[in-house]
C-alpha positions in Angstrom: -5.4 -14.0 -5.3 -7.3 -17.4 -4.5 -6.0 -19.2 -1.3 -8.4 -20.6 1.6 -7.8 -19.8 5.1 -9.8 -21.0 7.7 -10.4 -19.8 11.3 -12.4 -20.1 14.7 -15.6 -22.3 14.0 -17.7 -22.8 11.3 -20.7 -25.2 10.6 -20.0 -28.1 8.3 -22.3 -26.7 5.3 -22.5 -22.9 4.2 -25.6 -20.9 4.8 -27.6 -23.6 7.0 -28.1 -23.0 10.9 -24.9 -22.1 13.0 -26.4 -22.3 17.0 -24.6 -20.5 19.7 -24.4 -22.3 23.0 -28.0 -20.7 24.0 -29.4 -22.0 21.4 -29.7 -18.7 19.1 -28.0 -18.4 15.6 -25.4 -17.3 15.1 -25.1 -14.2 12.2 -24.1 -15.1 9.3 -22.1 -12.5 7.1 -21.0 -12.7 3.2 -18.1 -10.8 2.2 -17.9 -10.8 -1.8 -16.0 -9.3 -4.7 -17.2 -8.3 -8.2 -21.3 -9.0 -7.3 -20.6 -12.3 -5.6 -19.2 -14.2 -8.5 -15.0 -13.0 -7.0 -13.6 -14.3 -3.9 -15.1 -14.1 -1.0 -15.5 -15.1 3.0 -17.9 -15.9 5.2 -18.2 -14.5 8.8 -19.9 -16.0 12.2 -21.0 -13.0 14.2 -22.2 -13.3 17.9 -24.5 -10.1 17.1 -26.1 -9.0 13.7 -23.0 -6.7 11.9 -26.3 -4.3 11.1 -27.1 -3.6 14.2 -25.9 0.1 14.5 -27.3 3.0 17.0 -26.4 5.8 16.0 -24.8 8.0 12.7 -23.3 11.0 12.6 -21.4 12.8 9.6 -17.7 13.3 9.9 -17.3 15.9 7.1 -16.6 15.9 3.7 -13.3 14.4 2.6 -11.7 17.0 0.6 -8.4 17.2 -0.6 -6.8 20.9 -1.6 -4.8 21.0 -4.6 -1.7 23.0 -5.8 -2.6 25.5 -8.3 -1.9 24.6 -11.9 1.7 25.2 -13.5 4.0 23.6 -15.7 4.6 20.4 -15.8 7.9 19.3 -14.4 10.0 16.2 -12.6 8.8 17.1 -8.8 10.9 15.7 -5.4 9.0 15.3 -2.6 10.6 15.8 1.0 8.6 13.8 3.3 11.7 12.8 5.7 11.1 16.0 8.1 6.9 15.0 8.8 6.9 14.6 12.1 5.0 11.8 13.9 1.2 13.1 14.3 -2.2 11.5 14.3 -2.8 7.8 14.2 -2.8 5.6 11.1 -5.9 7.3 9.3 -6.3 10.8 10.9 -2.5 11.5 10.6 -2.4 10.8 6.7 -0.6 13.9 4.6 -2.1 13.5 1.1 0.7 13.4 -2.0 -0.9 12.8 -5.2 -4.0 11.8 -6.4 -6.4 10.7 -9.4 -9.7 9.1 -10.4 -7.9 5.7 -9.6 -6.0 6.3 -6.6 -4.8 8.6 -3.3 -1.4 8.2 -2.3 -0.3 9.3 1.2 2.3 9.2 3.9 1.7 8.9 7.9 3.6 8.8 10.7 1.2 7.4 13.5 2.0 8.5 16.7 -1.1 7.1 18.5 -3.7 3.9 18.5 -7.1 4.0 16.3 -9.5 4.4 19.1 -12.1 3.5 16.2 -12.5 0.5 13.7 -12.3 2.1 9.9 -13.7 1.1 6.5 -12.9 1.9 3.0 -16.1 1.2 0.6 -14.7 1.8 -2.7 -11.6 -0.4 -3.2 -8.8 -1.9 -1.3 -6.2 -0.2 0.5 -2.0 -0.9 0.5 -0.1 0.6 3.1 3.7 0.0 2.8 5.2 -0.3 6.4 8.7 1.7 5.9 9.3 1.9 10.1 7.9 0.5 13.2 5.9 -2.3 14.5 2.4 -2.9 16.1 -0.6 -4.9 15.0 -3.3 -4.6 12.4 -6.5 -5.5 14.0 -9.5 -7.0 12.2 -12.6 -9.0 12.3 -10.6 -11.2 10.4 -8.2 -11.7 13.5 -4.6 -10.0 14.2 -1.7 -9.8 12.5 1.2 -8.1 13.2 3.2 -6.0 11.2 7.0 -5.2 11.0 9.2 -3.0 8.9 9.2 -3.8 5.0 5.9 -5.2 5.2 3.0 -4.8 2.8 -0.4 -4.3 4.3 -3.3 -5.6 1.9 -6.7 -4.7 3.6 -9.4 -5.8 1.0 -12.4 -3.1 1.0 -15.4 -4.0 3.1 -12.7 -4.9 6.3 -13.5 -3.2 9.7 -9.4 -2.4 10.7 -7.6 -0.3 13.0 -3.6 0.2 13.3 -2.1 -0.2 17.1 1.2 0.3 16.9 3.8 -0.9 19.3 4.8 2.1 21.9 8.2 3.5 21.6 9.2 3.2 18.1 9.1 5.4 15.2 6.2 4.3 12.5 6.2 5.1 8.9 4.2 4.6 6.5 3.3 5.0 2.8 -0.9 4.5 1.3 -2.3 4.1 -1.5 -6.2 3.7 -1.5 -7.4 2.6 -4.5 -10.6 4.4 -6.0 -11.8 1.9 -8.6 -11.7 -1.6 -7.7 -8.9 -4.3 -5.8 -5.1 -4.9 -5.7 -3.6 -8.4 -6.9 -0.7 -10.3 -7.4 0.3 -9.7 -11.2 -2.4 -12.1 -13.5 0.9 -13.8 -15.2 2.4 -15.2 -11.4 -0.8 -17.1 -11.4 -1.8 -20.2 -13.2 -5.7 -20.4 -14.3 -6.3 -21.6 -10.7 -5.0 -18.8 -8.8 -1.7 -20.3 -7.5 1.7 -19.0 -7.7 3.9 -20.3 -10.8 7.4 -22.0 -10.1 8.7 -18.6 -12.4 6.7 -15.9 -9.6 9.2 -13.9 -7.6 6.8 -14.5 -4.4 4.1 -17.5 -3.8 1.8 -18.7 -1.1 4.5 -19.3 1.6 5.3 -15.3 1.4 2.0 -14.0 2.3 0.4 -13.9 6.3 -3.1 -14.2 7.0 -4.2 -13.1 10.0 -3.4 -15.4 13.1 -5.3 -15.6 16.1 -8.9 -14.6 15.7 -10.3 -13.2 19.4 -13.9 -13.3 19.6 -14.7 -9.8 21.7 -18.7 -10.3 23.6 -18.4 -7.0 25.1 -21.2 -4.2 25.2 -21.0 -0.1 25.5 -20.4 2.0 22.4 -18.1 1.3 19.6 -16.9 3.2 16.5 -17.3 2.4 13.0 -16.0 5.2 10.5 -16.5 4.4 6.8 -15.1 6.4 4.2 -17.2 6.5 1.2 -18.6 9.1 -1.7 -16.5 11.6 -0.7 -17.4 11.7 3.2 -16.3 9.7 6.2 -19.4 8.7 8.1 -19.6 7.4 11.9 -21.1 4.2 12.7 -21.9 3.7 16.5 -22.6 0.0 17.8 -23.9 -1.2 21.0 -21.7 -4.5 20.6 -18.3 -4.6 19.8 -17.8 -5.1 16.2 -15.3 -7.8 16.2 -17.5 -10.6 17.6 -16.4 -13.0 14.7 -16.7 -16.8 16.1 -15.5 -18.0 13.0 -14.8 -17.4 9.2 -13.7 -19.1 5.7 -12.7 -18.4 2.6 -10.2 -16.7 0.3 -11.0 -12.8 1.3 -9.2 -11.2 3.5 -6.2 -8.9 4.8 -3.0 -9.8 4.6 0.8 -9.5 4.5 3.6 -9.6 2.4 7.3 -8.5 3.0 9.4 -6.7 0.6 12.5 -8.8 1.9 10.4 -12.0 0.6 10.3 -10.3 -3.2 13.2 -12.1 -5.0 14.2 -10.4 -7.8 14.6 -11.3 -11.6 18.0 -10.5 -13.2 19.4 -10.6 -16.3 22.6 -10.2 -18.4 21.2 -6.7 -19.5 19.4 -4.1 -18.1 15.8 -5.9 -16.7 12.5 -3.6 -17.6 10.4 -2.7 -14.6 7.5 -4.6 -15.1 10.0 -7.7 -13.6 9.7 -5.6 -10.7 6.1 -5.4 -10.5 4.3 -7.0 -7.2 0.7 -5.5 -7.6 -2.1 -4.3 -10.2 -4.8 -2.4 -9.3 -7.3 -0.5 -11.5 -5.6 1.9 -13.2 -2.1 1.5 -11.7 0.9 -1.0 -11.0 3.0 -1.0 -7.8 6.6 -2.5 -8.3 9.9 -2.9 -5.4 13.2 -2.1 -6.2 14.9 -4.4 -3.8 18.6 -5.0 -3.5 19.9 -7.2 -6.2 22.6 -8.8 -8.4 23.6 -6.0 -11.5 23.1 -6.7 -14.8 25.9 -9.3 -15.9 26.3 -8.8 -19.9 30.7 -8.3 -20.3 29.1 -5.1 -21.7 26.1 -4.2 -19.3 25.1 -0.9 -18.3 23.7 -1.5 -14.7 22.2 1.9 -14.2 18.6 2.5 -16.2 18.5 4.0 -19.5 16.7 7.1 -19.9 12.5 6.8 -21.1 9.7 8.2 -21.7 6.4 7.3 -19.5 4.4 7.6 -22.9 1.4 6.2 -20.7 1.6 6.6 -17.2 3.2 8.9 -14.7 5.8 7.5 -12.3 5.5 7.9 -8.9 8.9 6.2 -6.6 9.1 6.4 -2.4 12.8 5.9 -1.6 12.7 3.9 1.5 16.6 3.1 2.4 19.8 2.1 0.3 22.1 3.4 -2.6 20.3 4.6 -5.6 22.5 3.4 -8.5 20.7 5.7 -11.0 20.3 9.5 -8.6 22.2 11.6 -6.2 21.2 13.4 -2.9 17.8 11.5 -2.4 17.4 10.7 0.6 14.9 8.0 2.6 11.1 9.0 2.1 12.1 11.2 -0.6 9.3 10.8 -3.4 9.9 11.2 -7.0 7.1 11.9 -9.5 7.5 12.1 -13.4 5.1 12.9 -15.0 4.7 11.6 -18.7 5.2 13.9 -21.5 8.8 14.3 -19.9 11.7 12.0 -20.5 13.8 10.8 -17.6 16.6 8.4 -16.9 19.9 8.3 -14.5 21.7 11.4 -13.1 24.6 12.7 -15.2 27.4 11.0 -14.6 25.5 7.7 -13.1 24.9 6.0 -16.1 28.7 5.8 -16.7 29.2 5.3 -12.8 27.5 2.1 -12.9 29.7 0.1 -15.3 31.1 -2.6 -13.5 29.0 -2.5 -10.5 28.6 -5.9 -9.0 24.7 -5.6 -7.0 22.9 -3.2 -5.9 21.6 -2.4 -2.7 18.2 0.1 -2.9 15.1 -0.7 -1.7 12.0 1.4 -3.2 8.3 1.4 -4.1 7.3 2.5 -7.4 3.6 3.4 -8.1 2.9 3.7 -12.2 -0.2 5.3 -13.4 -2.2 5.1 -16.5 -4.0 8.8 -15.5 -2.4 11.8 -14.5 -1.6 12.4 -10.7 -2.1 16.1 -9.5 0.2 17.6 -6.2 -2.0 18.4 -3.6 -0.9 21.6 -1.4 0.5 19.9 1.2 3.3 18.3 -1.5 4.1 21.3 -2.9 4.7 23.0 0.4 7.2 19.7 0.6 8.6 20.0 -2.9 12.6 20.7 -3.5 12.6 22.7 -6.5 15.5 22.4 -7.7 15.0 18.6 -8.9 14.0 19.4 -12.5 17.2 20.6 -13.2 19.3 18.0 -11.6 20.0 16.1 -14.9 21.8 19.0 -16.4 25.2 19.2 -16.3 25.4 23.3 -15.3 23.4 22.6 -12.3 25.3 19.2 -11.3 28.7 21.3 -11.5 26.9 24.4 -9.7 25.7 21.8 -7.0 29.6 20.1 -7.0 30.8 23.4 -6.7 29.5 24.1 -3.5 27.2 27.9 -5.6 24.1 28.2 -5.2 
């Protein structure tokens, strides 16, 4: 995405003297994609953003696996996590491959620390709760439905508001940076007319605070496999200043308008992301398929390429029974899949529907780490047959 925000004070000219009022520079800072030649900003810092005190290793960042076994549809119960951690320490890793972690978290307390991702940018969708995601960037607030983007190479910490529940779904990607879908954008970077969101939809940070105090300040970075810590005598957001077309930023699901049709829409209409190795697409509630002979629900497929990856967030899934809010479905490919028994059929006639999802494709397999399997409900991969819907009905077990 290309778009130029500007904010706090800049000199007229790029990379020429910027004076504080005591007559020292200030510290220029270039934040780049793809070796300089992608987007990028440029940062005024009251203090040189390499001046750090101290290191220390945090550990290794491991994740443990379930052991291997046959491949199946898997339902992930995530509703009954309760709140722990704040908005990095309190993660509860899903899935994961060379391209990508996925995770839930239910913050409970404020990052007391600033935190860094070096190898690619992260998305966290904001199912519940409020609060404010802080960067050298400025603030910006968050709400429910919204779509954090925090490009890679952004100090950031969560404070949520006290007093509500938060909820979150991550996905870190491993490889590179998350966009808008190449074919919303014309050659220049903007938005087409044809786009189900544009420019208006997404929030920059707002008010930029310039912090001059001193004491001792924590910088974690994840990176290679370990989160190191970063200690500064300075506080780290001491921006003055900045330009360009990096930086974090947020979109709301309620913003995404969706593209119907007279028949039954593929889900790449649905997309809203693309990362390396993966697509990230929202169900969001929506007109049905108007054909005189339309089948609202979605035809059964095949992931031939990709395994399929949905977090239910709220609503009434057209195409599945009993799947409840933070419920997380994963199909792996190899394995055809499609509506319920008795959905398909269900939906003729159906006027809209009102579901609201995220749906994470990828291009590599995923592998259940230990913590989802201890979350699984095993009895999904035999929901679509019609024995263990009428066992289910019938109240046996």
């Amino acid at each position: 995405m290309s778009y130029y925000v500007r904010r706090g004070d800049v000199p007229h000219k790029r990379h020429t003297q910027f004076r504080q009022p005591d007559g020292s520079l200030y510290h220029e800072e270039v934040m780049g994609i793809h070796g300089f030649a992608g987007i990028q900003s440029l940062l005024y810092h009251l203090r040189p953003p390499t001046a750090i005190e101290g290191i220390l290793s945090a550990g290794a960042d491991e994740i443990r696996y379930e052991p291997p076994g046959a491949l199946r549809h898997r339902l992930l119960l995530t509703a009954t996590l309760q709140p722990s951690g704040d908005a990095v320490e309190g993660r509860v890793p899903l899935l994961a491959n060379a391209d990508l972690r996925i995770s839930v978290v239910r913050p409970l307390d404020p990052m007391t620390y600033w935190y860094r991702y070096a190898h690619g940018d992260e998305l966290i969708f904001v199912h519940e709760g409020d609060g404010v995601l802080e960067s050298q960037f400025g603030s910006l607030r968050y709400r429910r439905h919204d779509y954090l983007v925090i490009p890679t190479g952004v100090l950031w910490r969560i404070l949520p508001d006290g007093g509500a529940d938060q909820r979150m779904l991550v996905v870190e990607s491993a490889g590179g940076h998350l966009e808008p879908p190449a074919r919303y954008r014309n050659r220049h970077g903007q938005f087409l007319e044809s786009a189900p969101y544009g420019e208006r939809d997404i929030r920059p940070p707002g008010m930029l605070e310039t912090h001059d105090e001193q004491g001792t300040f924590e910088v974690r970075v994840k990176a290679r496999g370990r989160v190191t810590r970063y200690f500064y005598g300075h506080h780290p957001l001491d921006v003055v200043g900045w330009d360009g077309h990096l930086w974090p930023y947020a979109f709301n699901v309620d913003d995404f308008e969706p593209i119907t049709g007279r028949v039954h829409q593929p889900p790449p209409v649905h997309q809203t992301f693309e990362g390396p190795g993966f697509v990230v697409c929202s169900f969001v509630p929506r007109l049905a398929d108007y054909h005189p002979l339309a089948i609202p629900s979605p035809y059964n497929h095949s992931n031939v390429d990709s395994d399929e990856v949905i977090y239910y967030v709220e609503g009434d899934f057209m195409s599945r029974r009993g799947v409840e809010k933070a419920a997380v479905t994963v199909h792996p490919n190899g394995i055809p899949h499609g509506p319920h028994p008795g959905a398909y059929e269900g939906s003729i006639g159906r006027e809209r529907t009102d579901e609201l999802a995220v749906m994470i494709d990828t291009f590599r397999p995923l592998r259940l780490t230990a913590e989802a399997a201890g979350l699984e409900d095993e009895g999904y991969a035999g929901s679509w047959s019609p024995a263990a819907l009428r066992s289910v009905e019938g109240g046996r077990p």
